[in-house]
Residue frames as qw, qx, qy, qz and C-alpha x, y, z in Angstrom:
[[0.000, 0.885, 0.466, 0.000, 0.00, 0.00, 0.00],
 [0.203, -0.818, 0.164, 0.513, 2.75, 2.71, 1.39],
 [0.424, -0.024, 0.670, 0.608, 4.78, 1.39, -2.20],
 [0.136, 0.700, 0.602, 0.359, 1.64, 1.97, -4.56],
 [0.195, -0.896, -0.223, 0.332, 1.39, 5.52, -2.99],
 [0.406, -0.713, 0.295, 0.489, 4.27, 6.55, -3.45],
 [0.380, 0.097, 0.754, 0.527, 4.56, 5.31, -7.08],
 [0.309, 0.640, 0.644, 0.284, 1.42, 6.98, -8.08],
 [0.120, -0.953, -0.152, 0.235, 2.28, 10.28, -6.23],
 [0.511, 0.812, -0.217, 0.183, 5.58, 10.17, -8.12],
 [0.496, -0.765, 0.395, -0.112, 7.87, 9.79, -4.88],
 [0.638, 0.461, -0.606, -0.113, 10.74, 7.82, -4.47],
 [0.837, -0.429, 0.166, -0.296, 10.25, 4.84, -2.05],
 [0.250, 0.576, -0.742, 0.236, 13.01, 3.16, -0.43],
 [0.895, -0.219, -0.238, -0.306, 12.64, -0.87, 1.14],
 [0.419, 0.564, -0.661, 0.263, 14.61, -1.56, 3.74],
 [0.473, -0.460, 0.580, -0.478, 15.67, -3.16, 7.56],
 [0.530, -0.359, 0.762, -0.095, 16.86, -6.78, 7.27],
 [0.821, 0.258, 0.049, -0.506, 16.30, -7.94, 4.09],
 [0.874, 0.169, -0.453, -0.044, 19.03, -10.33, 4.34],
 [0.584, -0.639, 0.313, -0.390, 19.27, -10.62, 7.73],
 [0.981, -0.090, 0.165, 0.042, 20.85, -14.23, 7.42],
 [0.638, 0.649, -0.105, 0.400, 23.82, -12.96, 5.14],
 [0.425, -0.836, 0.300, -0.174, 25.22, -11.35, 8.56],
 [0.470, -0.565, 0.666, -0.133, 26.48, -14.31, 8.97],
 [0.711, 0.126, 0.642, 0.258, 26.24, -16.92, 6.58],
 [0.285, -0.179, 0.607, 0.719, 27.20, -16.86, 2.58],
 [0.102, -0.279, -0.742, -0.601, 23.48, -17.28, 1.22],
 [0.330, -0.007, 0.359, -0.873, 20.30, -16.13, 2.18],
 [0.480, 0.228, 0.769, -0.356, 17.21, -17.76, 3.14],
 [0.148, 0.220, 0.702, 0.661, 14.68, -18.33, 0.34],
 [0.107, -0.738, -0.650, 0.145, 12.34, -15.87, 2.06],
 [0.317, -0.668, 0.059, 0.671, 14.61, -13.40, 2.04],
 [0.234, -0.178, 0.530, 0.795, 15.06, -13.84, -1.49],
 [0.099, 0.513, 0.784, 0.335, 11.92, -13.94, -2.09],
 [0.060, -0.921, -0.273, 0.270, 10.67, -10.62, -0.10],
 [0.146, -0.545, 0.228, 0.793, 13.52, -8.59, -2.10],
 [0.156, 0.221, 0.712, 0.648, 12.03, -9.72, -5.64],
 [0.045, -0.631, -0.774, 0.032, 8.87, -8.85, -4.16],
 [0.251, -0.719, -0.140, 0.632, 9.96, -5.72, -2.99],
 [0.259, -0.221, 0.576, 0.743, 10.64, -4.89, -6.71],
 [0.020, 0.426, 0.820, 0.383, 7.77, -6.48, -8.57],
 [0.212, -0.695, -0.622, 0.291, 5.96, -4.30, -5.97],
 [0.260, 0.844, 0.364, 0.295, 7.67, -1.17, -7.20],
 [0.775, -0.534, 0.038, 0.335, 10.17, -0.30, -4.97],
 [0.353, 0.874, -0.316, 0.107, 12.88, 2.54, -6.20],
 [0.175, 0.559, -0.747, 0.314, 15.55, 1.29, -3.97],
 [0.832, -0.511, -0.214, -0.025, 16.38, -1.68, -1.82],
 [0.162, -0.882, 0.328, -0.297, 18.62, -1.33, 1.41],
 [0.821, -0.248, -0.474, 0.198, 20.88, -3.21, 3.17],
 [0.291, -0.824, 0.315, -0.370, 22.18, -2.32, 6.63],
 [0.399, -0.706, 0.579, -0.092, 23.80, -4.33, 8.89],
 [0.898, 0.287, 0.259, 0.212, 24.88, -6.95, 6.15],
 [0.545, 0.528, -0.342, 0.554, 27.64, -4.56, 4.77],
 [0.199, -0.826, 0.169, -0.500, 27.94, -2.54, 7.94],
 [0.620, -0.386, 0.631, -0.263, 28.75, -5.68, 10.85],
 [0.943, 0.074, 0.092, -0.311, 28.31, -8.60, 8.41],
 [0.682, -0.398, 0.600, 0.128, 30.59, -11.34, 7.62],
 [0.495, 0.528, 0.652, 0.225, 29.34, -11.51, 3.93],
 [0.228, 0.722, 0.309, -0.576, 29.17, -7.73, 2.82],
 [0.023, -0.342, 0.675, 0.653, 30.62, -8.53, -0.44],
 [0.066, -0.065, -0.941, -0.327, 28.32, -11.41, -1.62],
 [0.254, 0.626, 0.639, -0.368, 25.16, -9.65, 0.29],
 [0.197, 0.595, -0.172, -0.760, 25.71, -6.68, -2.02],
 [0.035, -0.308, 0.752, 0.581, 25.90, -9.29, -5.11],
 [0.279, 0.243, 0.929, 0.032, 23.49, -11.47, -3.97],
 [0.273, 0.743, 0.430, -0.435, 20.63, -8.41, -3.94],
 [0.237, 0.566, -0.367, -0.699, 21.70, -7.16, -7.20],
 [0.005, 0.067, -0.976, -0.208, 21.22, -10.67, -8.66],
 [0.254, 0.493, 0.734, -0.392, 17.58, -10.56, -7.10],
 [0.157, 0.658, 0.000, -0.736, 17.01, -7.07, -8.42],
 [0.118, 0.387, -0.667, -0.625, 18.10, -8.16, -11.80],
 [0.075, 0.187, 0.978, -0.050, 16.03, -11.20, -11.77],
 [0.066, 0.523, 0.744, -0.411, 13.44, -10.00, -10.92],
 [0.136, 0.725, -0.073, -0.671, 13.10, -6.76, -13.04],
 [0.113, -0.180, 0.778, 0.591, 13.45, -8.94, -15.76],
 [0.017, 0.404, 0.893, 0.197, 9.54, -10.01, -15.55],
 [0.125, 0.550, 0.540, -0.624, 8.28, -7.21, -15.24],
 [0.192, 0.453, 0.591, 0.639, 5.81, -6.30, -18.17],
 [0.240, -0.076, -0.126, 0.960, 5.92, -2.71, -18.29],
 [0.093, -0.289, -0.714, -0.631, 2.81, -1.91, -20.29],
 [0.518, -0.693, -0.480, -0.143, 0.12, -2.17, -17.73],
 [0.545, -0.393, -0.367, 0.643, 2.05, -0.51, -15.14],
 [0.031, -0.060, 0.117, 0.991, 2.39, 2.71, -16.99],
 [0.389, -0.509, -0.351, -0.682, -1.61, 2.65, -18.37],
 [0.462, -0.681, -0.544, 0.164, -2.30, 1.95, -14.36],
 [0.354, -0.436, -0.276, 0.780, -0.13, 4.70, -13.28],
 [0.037, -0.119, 0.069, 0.990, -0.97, 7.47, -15.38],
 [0.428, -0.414, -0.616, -0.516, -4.76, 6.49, -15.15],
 [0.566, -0.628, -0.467, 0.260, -4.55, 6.48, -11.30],
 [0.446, 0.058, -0.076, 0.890, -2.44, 10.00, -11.53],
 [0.007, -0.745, -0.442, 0.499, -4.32, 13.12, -10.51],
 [0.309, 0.505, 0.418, 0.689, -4.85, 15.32, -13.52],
 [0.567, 0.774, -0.228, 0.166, -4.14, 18.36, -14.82],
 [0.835, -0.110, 0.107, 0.529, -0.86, 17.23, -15.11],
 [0.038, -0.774, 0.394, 0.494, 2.25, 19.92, -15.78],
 [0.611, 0.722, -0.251, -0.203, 3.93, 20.12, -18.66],
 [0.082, 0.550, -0.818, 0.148, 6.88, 18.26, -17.50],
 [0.537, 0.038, 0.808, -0.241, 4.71, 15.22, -16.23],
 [0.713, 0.544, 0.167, -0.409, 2.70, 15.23, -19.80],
 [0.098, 0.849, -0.505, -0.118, 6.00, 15.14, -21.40],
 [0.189, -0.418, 0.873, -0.169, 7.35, 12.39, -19.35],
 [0.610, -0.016, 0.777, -0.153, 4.86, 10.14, -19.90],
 [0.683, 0.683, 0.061, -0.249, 4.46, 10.52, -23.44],
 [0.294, 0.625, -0.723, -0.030, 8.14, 9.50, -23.93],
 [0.480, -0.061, 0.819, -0.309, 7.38, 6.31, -21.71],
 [0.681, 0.341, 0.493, -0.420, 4.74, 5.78, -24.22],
 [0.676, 0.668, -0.228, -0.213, 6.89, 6.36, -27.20],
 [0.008, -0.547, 0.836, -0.052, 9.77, 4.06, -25.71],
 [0.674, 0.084, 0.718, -0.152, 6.99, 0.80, -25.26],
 [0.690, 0.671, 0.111, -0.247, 5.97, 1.89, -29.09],
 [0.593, 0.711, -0.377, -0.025, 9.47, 2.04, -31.08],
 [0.874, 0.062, -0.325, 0.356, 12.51, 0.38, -30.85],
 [0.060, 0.767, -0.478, 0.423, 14.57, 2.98, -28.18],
 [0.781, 0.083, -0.554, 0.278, 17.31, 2.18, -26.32],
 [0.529, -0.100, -0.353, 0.765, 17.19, 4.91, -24.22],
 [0.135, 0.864, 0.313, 0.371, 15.95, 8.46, -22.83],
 [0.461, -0.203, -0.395, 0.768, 18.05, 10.72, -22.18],
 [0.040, 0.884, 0.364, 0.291, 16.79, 14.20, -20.56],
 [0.325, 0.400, -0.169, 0.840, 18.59, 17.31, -19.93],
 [0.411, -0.787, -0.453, -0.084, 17.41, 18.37, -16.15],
 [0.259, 0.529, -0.427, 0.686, 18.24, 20.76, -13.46],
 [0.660, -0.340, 0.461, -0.485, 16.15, 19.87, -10.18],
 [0.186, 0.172, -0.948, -0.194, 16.14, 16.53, -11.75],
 [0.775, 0.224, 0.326, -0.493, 11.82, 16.76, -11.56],
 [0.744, 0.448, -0.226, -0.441, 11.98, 15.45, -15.16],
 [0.563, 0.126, -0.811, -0.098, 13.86, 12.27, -14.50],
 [0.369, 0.057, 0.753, -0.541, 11.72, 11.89, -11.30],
 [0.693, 0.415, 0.135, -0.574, 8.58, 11.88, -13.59],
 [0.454, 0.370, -0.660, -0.470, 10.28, 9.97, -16.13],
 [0.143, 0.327, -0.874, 0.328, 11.03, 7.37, -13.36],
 [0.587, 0.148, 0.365, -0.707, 7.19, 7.54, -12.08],
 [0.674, 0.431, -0.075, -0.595, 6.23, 5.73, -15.19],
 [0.817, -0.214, 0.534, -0.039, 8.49, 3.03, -15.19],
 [0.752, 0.499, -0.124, -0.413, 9.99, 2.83, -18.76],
 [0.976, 0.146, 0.091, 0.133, 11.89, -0.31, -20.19],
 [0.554, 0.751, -0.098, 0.345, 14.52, 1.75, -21.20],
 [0.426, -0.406, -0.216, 0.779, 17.63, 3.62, -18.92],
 [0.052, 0.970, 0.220, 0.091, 16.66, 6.99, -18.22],
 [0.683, -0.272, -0.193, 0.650, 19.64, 9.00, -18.28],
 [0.233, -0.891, -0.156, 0.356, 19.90, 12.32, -16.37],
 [0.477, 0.371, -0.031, 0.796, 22.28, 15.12, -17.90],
 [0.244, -0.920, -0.304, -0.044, 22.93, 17.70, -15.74],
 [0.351, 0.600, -0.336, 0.636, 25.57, 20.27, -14.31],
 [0.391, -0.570, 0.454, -0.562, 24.37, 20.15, -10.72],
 [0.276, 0.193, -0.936, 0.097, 26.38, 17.31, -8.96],
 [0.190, -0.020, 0.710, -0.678, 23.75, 17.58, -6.02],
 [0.770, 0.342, 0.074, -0.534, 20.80, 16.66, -8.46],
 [0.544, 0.166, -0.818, -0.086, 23.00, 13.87, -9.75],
 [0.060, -0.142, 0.848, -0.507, 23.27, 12.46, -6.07],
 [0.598, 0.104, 0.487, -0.628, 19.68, 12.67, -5.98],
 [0.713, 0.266, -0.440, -0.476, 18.73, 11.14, -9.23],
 [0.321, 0.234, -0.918, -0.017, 20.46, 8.27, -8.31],
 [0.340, 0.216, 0.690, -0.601, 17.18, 7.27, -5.67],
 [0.565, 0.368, 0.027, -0.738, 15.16, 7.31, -9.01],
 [0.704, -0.124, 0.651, 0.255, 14.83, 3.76, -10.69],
 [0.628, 0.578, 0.511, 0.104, 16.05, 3.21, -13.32],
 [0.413, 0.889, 0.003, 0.198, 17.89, 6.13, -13.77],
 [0.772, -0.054, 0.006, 0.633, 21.74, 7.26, -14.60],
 [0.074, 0.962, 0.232, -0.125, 22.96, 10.37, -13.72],
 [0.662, 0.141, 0.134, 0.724, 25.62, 12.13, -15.58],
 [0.095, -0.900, -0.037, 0.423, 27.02, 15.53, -14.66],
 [0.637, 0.424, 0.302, 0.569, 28.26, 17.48, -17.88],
 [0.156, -0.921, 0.107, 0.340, 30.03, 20.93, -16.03],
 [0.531, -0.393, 0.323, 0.678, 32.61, 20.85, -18.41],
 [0.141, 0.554, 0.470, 0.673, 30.14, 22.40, -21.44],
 [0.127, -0.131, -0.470, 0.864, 29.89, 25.86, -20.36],
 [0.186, 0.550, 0.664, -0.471, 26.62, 27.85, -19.79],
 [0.252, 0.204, 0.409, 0.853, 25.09, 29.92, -22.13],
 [0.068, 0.417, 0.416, -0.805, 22.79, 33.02, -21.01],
 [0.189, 0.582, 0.628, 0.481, 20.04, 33.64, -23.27],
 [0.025, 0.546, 0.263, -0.795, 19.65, 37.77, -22.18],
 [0.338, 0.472, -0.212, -0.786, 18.24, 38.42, -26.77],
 [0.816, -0.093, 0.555, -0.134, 16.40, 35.91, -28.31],
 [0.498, 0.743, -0.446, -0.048, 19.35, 35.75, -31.07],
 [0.318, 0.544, -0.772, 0.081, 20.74, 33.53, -28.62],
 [0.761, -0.143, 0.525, -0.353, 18.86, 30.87, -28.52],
 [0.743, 0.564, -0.349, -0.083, 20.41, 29.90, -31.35],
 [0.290, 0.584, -0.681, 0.334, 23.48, 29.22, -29.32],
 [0.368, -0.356, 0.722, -0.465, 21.82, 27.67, -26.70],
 [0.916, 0.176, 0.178, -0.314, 20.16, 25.01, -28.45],
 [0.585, 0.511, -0.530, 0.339, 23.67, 24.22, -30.06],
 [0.167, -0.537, 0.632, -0.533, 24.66, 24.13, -26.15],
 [0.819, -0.070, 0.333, -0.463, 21.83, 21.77, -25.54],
 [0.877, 0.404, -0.245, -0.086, 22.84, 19.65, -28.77],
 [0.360, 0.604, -0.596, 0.389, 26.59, 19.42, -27.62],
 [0.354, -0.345, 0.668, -0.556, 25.19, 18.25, -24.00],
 [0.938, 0.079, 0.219, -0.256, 23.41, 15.23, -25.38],
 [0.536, 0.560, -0.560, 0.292, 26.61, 14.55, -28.22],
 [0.262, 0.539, -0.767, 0.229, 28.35, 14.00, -25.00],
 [0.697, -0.101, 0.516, -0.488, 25.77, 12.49, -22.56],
 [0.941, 0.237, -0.022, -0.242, 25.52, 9.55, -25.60],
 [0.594, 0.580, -0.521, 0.198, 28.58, 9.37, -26.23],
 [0.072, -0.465, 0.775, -0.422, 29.32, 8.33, -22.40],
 [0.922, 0.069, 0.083, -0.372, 26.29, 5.73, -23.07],
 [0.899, 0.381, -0.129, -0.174, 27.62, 4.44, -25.05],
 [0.093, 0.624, -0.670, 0.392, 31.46, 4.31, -23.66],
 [0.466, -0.233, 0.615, -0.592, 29.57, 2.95, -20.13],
 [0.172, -0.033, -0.942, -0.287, 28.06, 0.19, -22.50],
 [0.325, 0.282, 0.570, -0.699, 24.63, 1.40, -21.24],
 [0.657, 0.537, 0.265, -0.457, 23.15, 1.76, -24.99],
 [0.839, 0.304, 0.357, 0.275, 24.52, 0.14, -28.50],
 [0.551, -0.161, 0.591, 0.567, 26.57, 1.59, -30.66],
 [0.114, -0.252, -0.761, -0.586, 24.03, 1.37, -33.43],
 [0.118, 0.497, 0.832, -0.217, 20.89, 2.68, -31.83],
 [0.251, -0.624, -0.330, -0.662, 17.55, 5.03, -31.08],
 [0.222, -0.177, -0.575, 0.767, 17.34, 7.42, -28.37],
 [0.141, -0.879, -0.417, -0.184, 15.07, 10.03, -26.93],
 [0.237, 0.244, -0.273, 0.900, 16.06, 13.58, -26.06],
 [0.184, -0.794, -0.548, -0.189, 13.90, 15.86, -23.78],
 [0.405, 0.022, -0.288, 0.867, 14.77, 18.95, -22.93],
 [0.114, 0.717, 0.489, -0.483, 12.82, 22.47, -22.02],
 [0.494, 0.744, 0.242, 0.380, 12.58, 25.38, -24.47],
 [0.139, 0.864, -0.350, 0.336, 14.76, 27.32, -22.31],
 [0.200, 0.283, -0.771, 0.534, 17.60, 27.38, -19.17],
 [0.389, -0.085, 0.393, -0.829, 15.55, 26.48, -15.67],
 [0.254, 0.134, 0.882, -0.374, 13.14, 24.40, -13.82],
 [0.422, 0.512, 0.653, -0.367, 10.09, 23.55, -15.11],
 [0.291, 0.552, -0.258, -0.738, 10.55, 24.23, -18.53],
 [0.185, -0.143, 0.927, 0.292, 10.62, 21.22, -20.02],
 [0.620, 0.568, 0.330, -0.428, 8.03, 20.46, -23.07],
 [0.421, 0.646, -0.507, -0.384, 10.40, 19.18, -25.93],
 [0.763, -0.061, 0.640, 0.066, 10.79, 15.34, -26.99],
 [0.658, 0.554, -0.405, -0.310, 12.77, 13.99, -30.18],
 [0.916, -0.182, 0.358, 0.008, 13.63, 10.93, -31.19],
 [0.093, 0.887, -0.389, -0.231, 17.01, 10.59, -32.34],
 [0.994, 0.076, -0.074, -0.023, 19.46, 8.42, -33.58],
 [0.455, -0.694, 0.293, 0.474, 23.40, 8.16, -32.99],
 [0.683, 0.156, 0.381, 0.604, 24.24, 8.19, -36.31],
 [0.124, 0.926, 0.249, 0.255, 23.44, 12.17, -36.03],
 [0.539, -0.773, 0.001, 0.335, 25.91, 12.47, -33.60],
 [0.576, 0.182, 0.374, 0.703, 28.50, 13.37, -36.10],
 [0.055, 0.619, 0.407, 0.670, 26.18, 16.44, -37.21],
 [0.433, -0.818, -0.377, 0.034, 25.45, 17.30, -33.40],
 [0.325, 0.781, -0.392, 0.361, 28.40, 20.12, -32.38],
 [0.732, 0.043, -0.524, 0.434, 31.41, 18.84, -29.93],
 [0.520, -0.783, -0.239, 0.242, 32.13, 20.20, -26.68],
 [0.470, -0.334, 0.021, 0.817, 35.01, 21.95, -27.48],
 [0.089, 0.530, 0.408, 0.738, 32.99, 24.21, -30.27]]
C-alpha cells in the first residue's frame, strides 16, 4: 500500500531493515529473504537497502551481489505496459507540462525500438517523472548540478551524468537561442557518447532527447527521437 502511494504520487520509495538478515552471517540467504527482495521490486520499490549486512556482516561482499542478482532477476519479468496505463490512469490530472512530457516519452519508448531516454534536467523533476512511469529503457539524467546527480540516483532506473565541463550559455536576446540550443545539442553529443562508452546503450541505436525550451526548472516540453548516427552532425564540446 505505502509502495503503490508513493509510485502513483511520483515519490521515491526506499525498502529496507533486514532484508538479508541471514547474510550477517552466513554466505546465502534464506529463500524468504530472497523472495521478499524480488517482491519488494515487482511491488515497485525505487531502492532496496541493506544495513547491517555490509555494515557488521561477515558476507558484505556477496550480500551486495546477492541483492543485485535478485534485483536483476526480478526486473526482468516485469511487463511494463500495464504498469504505466495503471499509473498514469490512477495519476491526478491536470498534469504539468513536465509530467505530460514524461509520460508521453514512456509511451513512445513501449511503441518504437529505443534504447534509451536521455533528458537534460536541473532539479532533476523530469527524471523523477520519467522514473514515475516506469519505462523499459535507462533513463539517463544530464545535468551540471552534482547535487541533483546524487539525488537522481534514488530514481529507478535512472543514470545520472554531470556534464560541467560544457559551459553555460545566457540567453539575455532571443538571437541567442540559437546558441543555446547548439549548447543543448553538444550536452546530449556527449551524454551519448558516455552511453555508449559505459556500455549502457549500443553503438548502433535510437534514443530520446527531452529537454525544455529554455535554461531552468520547469521548462521542459520538448521530446525527439534521435538516432546516434546524427551524432557526427550534433556540435562537440570543445565548439
Amino acid at each position: 500500500m505505502m509502495i503503490a502511494k508513493c509510485n502513483i504520487a511520483g515519490k521515491p520509495v526506499i525498502c529496507a531493515t533486514q532484508m538479508l538478515e541471514s547474510m550477517t552471517y552466513n554466505p546465502r540467504p534464506t529463500r524468504a529473504e530472497a523472495s521478499d527482495v524480488a517482491n519488494a521490486v515487482l511491488d515497485g520499490a525505487d531502492c532496496v537497502m541493506l544495513s547491517g549486512e555490509t555494515a557488521k556482516g561477515s558476507y558484505p561482499i556477496e550480500a551486495v551481489e546477492m541483492m543485485h542478482s535478485v534485483c536483476a532477476e526480478a526486473e526482468s519479468v516485469i511487463c511494463h505496459p500495464p504498469t504505466f496505463l495503471e499509473l498514469r490512469t490512477l495519476s491526478r490530472k491536470p498534469w504539468s507540462n513536465t509530467e505530460t512530457v514524461a509520460a508521453s516519452a514512456v509511451m513512445g519508448a513501449q511503441e518504437q525500438d529505443i534504447s534509451a531516454i536521455f533528458v537534460l534536467t536541473t532539479s532533476g523533476d523530469s527524471a523523477r517523472l520519467l522514473s514515475k512511469y516506469r519505462p523499459k529503457v535507462p533513463i539517463i539524467a544530464v545535468t551540471r548540478n552534482e547535487r541533483t546527480a546524487r539525488h537522481i540516483h534514488l530514481y529507478r532506473g535512472c543514470y545520472p551524468m554531470v556534464v560541467d565541463e560544457v559551459p553555460k550559455v545566457t540567453v539575455v536576446d532571443p538571437r541567442d537561442m540559437i546558441k543555446w540550443q547548439s549548447n543543448v545539442d553538444t550536452r546530449i553529443r556527449l551524454a551519448v557518447e558516455r552511453a555508449i562508452h559505459m556500455k549502457l546503450i549500443p553503438a548502433q541505436c535510437t534514443f530520446m532527447a527531452i529537454q525544455g525550451w529554455r535554461g531552468g526548472s520547469g521548462k521542459t516540453n520538448t521530446l525527439r527521437i534521435l538516432d546516434t548516427t546524427i551524432l557526427d552532425v550534433l556540435p562537440e564540446p570543445s565548439e
